[in-house]
C-alpha positions as CSV (number, residue, x, y, z in Angstrom):
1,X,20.1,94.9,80.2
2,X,20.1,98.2,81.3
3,X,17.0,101.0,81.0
4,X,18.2,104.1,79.7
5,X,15.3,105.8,80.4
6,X,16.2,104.7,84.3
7,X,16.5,108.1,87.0
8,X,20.5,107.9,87.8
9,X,20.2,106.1,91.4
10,X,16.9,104.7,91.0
11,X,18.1,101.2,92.3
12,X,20.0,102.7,95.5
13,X,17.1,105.2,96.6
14,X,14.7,102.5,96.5
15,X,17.0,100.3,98.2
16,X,17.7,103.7,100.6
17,X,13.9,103.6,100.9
18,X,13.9,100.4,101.8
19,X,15.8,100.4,104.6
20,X,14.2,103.1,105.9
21,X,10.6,101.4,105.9
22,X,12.6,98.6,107.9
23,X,13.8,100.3,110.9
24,X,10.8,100.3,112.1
25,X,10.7,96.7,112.3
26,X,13.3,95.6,115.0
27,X,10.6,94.7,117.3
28,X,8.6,92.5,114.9
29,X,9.1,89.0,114.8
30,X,9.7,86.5,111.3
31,X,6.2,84.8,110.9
32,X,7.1,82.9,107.6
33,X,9.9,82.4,105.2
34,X,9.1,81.3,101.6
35,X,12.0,80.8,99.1
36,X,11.3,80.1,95.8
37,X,13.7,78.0,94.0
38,X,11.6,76.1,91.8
39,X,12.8,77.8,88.5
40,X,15.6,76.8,86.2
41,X,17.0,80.1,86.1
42,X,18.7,81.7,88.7
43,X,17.0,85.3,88.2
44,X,13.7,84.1,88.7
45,X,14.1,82.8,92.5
46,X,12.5,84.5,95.0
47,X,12.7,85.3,98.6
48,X,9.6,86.6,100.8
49,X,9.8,87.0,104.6
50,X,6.7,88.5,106.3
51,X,7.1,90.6,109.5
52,X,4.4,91.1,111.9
53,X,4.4,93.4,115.4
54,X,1.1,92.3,117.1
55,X,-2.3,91.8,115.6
56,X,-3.4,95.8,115.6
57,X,-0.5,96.5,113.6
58,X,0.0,96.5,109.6
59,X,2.1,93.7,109.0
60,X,5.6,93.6,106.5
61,X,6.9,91.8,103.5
62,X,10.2,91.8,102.1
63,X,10.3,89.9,98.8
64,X,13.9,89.7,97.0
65,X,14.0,88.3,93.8
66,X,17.0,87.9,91.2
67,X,18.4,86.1,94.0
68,X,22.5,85.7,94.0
69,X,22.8,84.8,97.2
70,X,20.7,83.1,100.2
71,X,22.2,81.2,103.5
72,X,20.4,79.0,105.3
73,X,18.2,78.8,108.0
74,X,16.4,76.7,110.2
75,X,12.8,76.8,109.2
76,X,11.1,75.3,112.6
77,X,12.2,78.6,114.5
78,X,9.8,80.8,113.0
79,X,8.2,82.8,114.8
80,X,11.3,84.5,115.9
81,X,12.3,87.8,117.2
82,X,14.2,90.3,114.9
83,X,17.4,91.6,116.9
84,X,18.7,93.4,114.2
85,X,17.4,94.2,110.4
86,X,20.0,96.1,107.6
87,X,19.2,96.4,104.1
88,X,22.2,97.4,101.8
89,X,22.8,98.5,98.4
90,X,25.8,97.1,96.9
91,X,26.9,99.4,94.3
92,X,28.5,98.6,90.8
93,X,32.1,98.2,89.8
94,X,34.2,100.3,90.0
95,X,32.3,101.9,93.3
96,X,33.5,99.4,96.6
97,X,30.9,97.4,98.5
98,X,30.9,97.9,102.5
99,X,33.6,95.9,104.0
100,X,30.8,93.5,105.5
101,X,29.9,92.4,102.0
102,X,32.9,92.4,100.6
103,X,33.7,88.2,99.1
104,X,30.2,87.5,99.6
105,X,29.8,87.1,95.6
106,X,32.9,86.9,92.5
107,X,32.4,90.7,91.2
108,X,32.7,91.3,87.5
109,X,31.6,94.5,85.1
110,X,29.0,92.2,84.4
111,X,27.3,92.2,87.8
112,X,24.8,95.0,88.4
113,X,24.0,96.6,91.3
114,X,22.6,94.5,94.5
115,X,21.4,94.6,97.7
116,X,21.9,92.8,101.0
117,X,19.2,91.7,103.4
118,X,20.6,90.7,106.8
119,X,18.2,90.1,109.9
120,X,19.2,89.0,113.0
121,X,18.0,87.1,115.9
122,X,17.0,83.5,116.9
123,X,16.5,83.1,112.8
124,X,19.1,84.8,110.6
125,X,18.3,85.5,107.2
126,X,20.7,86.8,105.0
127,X,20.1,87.3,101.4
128,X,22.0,89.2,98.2
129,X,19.4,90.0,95.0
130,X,18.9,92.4,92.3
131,X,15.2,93.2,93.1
132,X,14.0,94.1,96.4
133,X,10.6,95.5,97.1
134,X,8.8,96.2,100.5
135,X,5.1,96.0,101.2
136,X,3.8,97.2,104.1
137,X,-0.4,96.6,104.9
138,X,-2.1,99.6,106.0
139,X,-3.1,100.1,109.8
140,X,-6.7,99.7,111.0
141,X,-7.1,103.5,111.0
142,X,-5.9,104.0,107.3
143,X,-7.7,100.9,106.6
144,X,-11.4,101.5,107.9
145,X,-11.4,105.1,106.0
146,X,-13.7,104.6,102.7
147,X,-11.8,106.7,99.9
């Protein structure tokens, strides 16, 4: 289904966004992973993995749902230490995907437009969805201001 109403690029400037809002994450560490396979359909799996700094800082969530792809992990090494966080968009035929993702799912015309969470360290998560969305807490200073 596609909205026709949708701002041409939507998808990869929020996934451009995204990654943005992640770089500032290489020295958090994974404090939980929750995947969410419980539903008959495919598109309604979810992935959420929560990033924290220290306890004076906001902390992160990344949540990809629509999931295509997941690999594994081993769930006993969290918390763990991000060495490296990426966040790609994988464009629509007939645009070519990086080289990195490239056999990582069967394209078809039929596939939208993805992206690909990769974090590295201790724990690697690695992840291919069709939603992604990026929460990020406020600090104590935006936090303690009544509006």
């Amino acid at each position: 289904m596609v909205d026709e109403h949708r701002a041409a690029d939507a998808f990869k400037n929020r996934c451009t966004n995204a990654a943005l809002a992640l770089e500032s994450c290489i020295d958090h560490f994974i404090v939980r992973i929750s995947l969410d396979e419980s539903n008959e359909d495919p598109k309604d799996n979810a992935l959420d993995v929560w990033l924290r700094e220290g306890p004076e800082k906001p902390d992160v969530v990344i949540s990809l749902s629509n999931l295509h792809s997941v690999r594994p992990w081993e769930p006993d090494l969290t918390p763990s230490f991000i060495d490296g966080i990426s966040l790609v968009h994988l464009p629509e035929l007939p645009l070519p995907w990086p080289a990195a993702a490239v056999g990582r799912l069967a394209r078809s015309e039929d596939l939208s437009e993805l992206v690909w969470l990769r974090i590295t360290g201790p724990l690697e998560v690695d992840a291919v969805a069709s939603i992604v969305t990026v929460y990020q807490a406020q600090s104590d200073d935006v936090a303690s201001v009544l509006r």
